[in-house]
C-alpha positions in Angstrom: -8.6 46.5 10.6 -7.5 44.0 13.1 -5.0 41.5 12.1 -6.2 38.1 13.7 -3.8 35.1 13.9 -5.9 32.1 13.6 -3.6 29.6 15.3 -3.9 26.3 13.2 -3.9 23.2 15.4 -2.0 20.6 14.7 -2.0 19.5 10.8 -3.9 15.8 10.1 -1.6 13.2 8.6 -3.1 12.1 5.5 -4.7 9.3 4.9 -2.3 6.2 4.2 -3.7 3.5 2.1 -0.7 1.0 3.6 -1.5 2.1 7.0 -4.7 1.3 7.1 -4.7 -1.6 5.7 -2.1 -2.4 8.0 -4.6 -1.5 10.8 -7.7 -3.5 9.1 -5.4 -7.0 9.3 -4.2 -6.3 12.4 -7.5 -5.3 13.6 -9.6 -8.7 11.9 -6.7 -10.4 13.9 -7.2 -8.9 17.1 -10.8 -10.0 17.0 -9.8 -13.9 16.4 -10.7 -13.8 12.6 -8.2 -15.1 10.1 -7.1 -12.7 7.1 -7.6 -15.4 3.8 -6.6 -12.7 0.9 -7.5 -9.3 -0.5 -8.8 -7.4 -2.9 -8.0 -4.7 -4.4 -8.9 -2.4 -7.4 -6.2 -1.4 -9.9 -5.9 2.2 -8.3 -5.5 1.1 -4.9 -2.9 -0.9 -5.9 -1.0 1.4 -7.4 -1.3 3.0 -4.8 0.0 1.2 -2.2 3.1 0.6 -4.6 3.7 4.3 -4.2 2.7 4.7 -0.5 4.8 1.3 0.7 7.5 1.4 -2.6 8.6 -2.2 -4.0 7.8 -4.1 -0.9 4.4 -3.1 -0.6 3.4 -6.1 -3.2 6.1 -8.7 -3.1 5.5 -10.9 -6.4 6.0 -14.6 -5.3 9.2 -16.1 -5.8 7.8 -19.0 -7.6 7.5 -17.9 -11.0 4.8 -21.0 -12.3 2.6 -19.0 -9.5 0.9 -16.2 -10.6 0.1 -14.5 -7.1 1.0 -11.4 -4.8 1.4 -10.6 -1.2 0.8 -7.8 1.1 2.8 -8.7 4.3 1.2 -12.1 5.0 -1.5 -12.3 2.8 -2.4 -12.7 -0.9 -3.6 -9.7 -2.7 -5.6 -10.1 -5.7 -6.7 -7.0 -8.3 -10.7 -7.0 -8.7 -11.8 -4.5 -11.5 -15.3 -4.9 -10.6 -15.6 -3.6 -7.0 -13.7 -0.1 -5.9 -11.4 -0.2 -2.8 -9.9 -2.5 -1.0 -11.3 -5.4 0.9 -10.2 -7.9 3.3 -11.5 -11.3 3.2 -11.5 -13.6 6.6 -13.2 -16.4 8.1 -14.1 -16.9 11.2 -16.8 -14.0 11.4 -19.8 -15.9 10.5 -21.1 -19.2 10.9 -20.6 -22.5 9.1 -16.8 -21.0 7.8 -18.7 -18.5 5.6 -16.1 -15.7 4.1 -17.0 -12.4 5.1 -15.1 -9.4 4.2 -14.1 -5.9 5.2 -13.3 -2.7 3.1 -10.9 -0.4 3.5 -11.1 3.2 2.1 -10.6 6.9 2.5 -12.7 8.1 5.3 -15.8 9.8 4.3 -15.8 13.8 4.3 
């Protein structure tokens, strides 16, 4: 019986919620749009609270304003759609609001 060493490549980082939706703004940016808010279901944002710890979602400082940010932009929870989505302008036409998800990669 021949003992095989099956050298293992370099491991994959896992998949970071706060990264990429880092990537996704910075991304929607780089392509002229404008980031207006996002949304994101209850499980994503708990867990970018874990990923990006008490930062991640800064609570404004205004406390008659009930609203959240990620980095620049406000971040809203929607129950009714799963992921995370990034809301910009400056896609389509007539100022429509178009919007991008972001979630684990498939596979």
């Amino acid at each position: 019986m021949a003992n095989q060493s099956h050298a293992a490549g370099p491991k994959a980082e896992p998949w970071r919620l706060t990264e990429a939706l880092n990537a996704k703004l910075a991304e929607v940016r780089e392509r002229g749009f404008e980031p207006k808010w996002i949304e994101s279901s209850l499980e994503d944002l708990t867990l970018l609270i874990r990923e990006g710890g008490e930062e991640a979602i800064r609570l404004d400082p205004d406390p008659s304003v009930n609203r959240a940010w990620f980095g620049e932009v406000e971040i809203r929870h929607n129950g009714d759609q799963p992921f995370t989505w990034v809301f910009v302008s400056g896609e389509v036409a007539a100022g429509n609001i178009s919007a991008h998800v972001v979630e684990p990669p498939k596979g």
